[in-house]
DOMAR-740292 format. One record per atom (N, C-alpha, C): chain; residue in one letter; x, y, z. Coordinates in steps of 0.1 Angstrom, whole numbers, plus 5000, padded with zeros to 4 digits. Layout:
<'A','A',<X,Y,Z>>;
...
END
This chain:
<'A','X',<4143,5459,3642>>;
<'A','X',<4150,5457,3629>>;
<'A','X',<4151,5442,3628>>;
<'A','X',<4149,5436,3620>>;
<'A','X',<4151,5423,3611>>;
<'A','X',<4161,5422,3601>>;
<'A','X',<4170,5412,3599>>;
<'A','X',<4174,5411,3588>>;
<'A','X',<4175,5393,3586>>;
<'A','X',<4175,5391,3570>>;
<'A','X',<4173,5379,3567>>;
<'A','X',<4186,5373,3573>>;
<'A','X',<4202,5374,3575>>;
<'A','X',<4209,5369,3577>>;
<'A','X',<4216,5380,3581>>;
<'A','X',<4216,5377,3595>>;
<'A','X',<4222,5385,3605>>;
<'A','X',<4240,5383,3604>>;
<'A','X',<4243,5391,3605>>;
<'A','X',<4260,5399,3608>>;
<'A','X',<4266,5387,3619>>;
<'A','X',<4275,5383,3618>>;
<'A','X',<4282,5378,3629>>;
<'A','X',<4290,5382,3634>>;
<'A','X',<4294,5398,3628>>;
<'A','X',<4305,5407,3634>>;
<'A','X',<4298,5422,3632>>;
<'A','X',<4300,5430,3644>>;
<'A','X',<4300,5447,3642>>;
<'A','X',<4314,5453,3646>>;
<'A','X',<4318,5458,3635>>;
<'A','X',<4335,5469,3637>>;
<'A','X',<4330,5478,3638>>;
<'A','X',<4329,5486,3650>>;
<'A','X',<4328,5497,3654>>;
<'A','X',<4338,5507,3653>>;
<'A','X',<4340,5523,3646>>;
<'A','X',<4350,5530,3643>>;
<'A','X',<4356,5536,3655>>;
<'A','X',<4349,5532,3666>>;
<'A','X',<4357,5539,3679>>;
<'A','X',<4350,5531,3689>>;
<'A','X',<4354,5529,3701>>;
<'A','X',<4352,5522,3713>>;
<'A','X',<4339,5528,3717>>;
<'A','X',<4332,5540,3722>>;
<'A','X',<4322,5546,3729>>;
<'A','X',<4308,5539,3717>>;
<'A','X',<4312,5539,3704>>;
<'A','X',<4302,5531,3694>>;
<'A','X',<4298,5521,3696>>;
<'A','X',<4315,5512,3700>>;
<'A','X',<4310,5497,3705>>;
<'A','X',<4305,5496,3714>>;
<'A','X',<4305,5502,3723>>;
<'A','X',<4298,5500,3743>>;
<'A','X',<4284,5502,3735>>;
<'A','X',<4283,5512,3723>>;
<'A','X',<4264,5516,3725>>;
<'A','X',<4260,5503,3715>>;
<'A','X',<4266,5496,3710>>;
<'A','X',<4264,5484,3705>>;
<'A','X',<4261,5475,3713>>;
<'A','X',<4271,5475,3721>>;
<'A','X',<4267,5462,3732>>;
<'A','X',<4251,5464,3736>>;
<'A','X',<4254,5478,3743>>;
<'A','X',<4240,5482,3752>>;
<'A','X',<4227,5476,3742>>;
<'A','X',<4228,5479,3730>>;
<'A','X',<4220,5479,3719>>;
<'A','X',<4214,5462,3717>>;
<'A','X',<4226,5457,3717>>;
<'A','X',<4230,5443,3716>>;
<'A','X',<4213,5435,3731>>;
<'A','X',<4217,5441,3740>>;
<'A','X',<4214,5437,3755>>;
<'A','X',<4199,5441,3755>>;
<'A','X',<4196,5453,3746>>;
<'A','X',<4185,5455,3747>>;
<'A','X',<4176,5448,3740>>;
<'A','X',<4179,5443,3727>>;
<'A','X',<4174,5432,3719>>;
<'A','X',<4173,5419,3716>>;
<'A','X',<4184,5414,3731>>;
<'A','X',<4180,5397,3736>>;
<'A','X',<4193,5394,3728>>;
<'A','X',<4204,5396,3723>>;
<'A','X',<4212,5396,3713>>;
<'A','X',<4224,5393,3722>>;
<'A','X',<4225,5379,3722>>;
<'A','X',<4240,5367,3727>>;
<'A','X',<4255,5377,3722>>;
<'A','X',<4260,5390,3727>>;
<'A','X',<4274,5389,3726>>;
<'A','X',<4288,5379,3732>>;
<'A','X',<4295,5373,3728>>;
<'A','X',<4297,5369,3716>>;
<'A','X',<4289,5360,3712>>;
<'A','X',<4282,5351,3715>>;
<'A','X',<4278,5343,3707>>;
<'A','X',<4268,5341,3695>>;
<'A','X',<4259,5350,3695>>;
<'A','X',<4252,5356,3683>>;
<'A','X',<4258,5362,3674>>;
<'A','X',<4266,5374,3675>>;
<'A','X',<4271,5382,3674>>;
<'A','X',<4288,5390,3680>>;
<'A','X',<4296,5391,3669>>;
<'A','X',<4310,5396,3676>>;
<'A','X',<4311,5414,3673>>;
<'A','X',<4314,5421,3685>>;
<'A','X',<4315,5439,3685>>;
<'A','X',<4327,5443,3689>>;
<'A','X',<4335,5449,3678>>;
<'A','X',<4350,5451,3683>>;
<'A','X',<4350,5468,3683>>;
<'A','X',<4357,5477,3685>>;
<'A','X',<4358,5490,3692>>;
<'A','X',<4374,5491,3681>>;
<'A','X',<4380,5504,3682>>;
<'A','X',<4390,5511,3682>>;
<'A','X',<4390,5516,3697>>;
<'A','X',<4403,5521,3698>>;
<'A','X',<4407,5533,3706>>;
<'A','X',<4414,5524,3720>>;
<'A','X',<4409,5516,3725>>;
<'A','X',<4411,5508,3736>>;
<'A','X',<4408,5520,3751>>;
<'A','X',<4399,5528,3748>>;
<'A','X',<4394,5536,3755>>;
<'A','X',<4396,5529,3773>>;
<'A','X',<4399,5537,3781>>;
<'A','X',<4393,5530,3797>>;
<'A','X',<4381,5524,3799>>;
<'A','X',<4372,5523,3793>>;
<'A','X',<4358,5521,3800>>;
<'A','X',<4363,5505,3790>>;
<'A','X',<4365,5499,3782>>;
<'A','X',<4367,5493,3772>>;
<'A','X',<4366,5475,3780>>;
<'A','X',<4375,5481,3796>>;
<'A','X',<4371,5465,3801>>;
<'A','X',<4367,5464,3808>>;
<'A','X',<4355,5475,3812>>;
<'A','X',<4350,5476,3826>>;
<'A','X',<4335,5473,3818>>;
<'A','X',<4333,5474,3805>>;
<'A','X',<4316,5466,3801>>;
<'A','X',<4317,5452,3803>>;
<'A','X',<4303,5448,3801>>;
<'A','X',<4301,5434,3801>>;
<'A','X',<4293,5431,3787>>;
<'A','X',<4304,5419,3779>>;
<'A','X',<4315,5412,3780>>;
<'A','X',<4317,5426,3776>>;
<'A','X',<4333,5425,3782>>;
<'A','X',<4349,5432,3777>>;
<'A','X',<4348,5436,3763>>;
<'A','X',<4352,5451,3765>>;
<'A','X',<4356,5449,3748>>;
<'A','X',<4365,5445,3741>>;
<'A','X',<4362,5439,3727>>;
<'A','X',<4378,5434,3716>>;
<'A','X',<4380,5446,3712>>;
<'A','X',<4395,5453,3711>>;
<'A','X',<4394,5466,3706>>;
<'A','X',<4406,5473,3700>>;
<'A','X',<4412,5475,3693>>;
<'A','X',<4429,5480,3689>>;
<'A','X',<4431,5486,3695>>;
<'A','X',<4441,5489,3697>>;
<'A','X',<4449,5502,3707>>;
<'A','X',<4461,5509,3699>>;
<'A','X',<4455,5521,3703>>;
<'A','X',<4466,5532,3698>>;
<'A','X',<4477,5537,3706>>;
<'A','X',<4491,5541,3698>>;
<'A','X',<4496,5546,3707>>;
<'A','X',<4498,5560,3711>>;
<'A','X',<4484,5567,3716>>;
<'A','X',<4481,5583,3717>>;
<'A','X',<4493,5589,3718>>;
<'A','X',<4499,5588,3729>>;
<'A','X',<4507,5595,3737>>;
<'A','X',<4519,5597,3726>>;
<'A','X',<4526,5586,3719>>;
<'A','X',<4535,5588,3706>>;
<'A','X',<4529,5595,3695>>;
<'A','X',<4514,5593,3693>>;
<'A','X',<4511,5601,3681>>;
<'A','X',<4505,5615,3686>>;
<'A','X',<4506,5621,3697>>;
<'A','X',<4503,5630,3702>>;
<'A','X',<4518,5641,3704>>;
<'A','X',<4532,5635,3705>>;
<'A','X',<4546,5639,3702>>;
<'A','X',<4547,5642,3689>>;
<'A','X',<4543,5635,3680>>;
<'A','X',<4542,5635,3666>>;
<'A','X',<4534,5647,3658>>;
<'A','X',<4525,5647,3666>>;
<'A','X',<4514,5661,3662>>;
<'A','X',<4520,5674,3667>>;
<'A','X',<4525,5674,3682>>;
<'A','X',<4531,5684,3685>>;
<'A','X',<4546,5689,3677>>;
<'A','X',<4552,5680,3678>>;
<'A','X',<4567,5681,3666>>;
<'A','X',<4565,5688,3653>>;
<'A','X',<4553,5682,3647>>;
<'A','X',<4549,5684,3634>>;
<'A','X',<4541,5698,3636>>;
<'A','X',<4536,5702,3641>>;
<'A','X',<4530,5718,3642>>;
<'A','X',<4543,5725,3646>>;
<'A','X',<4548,5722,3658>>;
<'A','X',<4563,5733,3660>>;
<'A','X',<4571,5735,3646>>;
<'A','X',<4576,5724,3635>>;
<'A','X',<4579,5730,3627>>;
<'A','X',<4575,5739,3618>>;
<'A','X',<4560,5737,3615>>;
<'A','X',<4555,5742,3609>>;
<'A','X',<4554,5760,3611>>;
<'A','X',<4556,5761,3625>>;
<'A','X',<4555,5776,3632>>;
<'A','X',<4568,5779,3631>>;
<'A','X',<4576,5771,3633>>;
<'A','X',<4589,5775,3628>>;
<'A','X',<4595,5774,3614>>;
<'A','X',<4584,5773,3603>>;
<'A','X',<4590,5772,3588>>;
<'A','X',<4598,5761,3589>>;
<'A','X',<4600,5750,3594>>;
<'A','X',<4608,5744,3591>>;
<'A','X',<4605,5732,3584>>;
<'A','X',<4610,5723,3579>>;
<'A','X',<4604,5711,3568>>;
<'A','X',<4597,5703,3579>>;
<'A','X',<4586,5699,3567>>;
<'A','X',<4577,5687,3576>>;
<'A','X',<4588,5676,3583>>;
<'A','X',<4581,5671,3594>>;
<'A','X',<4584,5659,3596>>;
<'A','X',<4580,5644,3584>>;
<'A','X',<4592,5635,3583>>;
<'A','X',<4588,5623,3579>>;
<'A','X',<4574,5619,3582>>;
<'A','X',<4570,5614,3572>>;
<'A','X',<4558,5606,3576>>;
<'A','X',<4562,5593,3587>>;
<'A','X',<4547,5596,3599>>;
<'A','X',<4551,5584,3608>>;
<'A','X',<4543,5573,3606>>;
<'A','X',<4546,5561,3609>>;
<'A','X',<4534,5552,3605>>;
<'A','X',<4533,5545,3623>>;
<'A','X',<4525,5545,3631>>;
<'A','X',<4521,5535,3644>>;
<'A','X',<4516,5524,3644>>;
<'A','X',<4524,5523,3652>>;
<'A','X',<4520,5503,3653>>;
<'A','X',<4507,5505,3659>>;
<'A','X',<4496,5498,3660>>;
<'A','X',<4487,5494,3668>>;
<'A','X',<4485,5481,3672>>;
<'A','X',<4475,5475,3680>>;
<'A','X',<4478,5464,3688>>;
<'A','X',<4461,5456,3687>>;
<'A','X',<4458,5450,3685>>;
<'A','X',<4446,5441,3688>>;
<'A','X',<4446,5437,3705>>;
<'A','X',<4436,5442,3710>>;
<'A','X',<4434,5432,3726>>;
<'A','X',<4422,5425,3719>>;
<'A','X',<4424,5419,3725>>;
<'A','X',<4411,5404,3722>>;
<'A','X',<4406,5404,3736>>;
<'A','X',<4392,5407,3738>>;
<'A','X',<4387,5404,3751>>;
<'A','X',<4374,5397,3746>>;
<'A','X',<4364,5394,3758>>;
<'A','X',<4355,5389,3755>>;
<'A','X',<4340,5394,3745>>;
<'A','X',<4342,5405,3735>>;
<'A','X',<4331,5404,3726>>;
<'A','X',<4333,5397,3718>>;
<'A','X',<4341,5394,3712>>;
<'A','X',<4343,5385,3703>>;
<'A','X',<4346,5373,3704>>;
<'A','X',<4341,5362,3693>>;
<'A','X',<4345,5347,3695>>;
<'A','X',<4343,5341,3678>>;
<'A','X',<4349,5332,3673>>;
<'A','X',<4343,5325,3662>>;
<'A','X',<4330,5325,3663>>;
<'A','X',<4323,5328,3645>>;
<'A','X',<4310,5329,3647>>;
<'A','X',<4308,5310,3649>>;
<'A','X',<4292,5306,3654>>;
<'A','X',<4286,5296,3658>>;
<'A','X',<4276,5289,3652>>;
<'A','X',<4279,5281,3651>>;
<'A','X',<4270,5274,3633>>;
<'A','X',<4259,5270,3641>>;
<'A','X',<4248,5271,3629>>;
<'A','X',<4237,5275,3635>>;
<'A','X',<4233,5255,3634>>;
<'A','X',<4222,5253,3641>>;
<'A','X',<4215,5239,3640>>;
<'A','X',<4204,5241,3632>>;
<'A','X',<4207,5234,3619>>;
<'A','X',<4189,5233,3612>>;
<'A','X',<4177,5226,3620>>;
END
């Protein structure tokens, strides 16, 4: 693939997307970060065990996993929804990403 003006960032909608980015990245001679920045969701385990590290948000499962559970028990028990929850999430910054890098005419 070719493009006239290459991307200096890929947002990947989940972490396992980013890792196949990377791989994708490595297979095509393609400088992560420095050509190119690939950030992930999910902050999955595997997330800093690639090379480079992934950039990636982090959720907080385990709270919105109480939240899912709560919210179905009432439901089985007729009882009023729960409030809407809203979760914080978190940016890790690892090494796929960097300022993109001005090119030299």
């Amino acid at each position: 693939m070719s493009l006239a003006d290459r991307p200096t960032a890929v947002v990947c909608a989940n972490d396992e997307m980013a890792i196949g980015a990377l791989n994708q990245a490595a297979v095509l001679g393609i400088r992560v970060p420095d050509e190119v920045s690939i950030t992930g969701f999910d902050d999955c385990p595997n997330s800093s065990l690639v090379i480079p590290s992934l950039t990636t948000v982090r959720q907080p499962i385990a709270a919105m996993g109480e939240a899912s559970v709560g919210a179905v028990a009432a439901m089985i028990l007729g009882e009023a929804y729960p409030p809407l929850t809203l979760f914080q999430t978190e940016l890790i910054v690892r090494d796929s990403t960097s300022y993109p890098k001005k090119e030299t005419p």
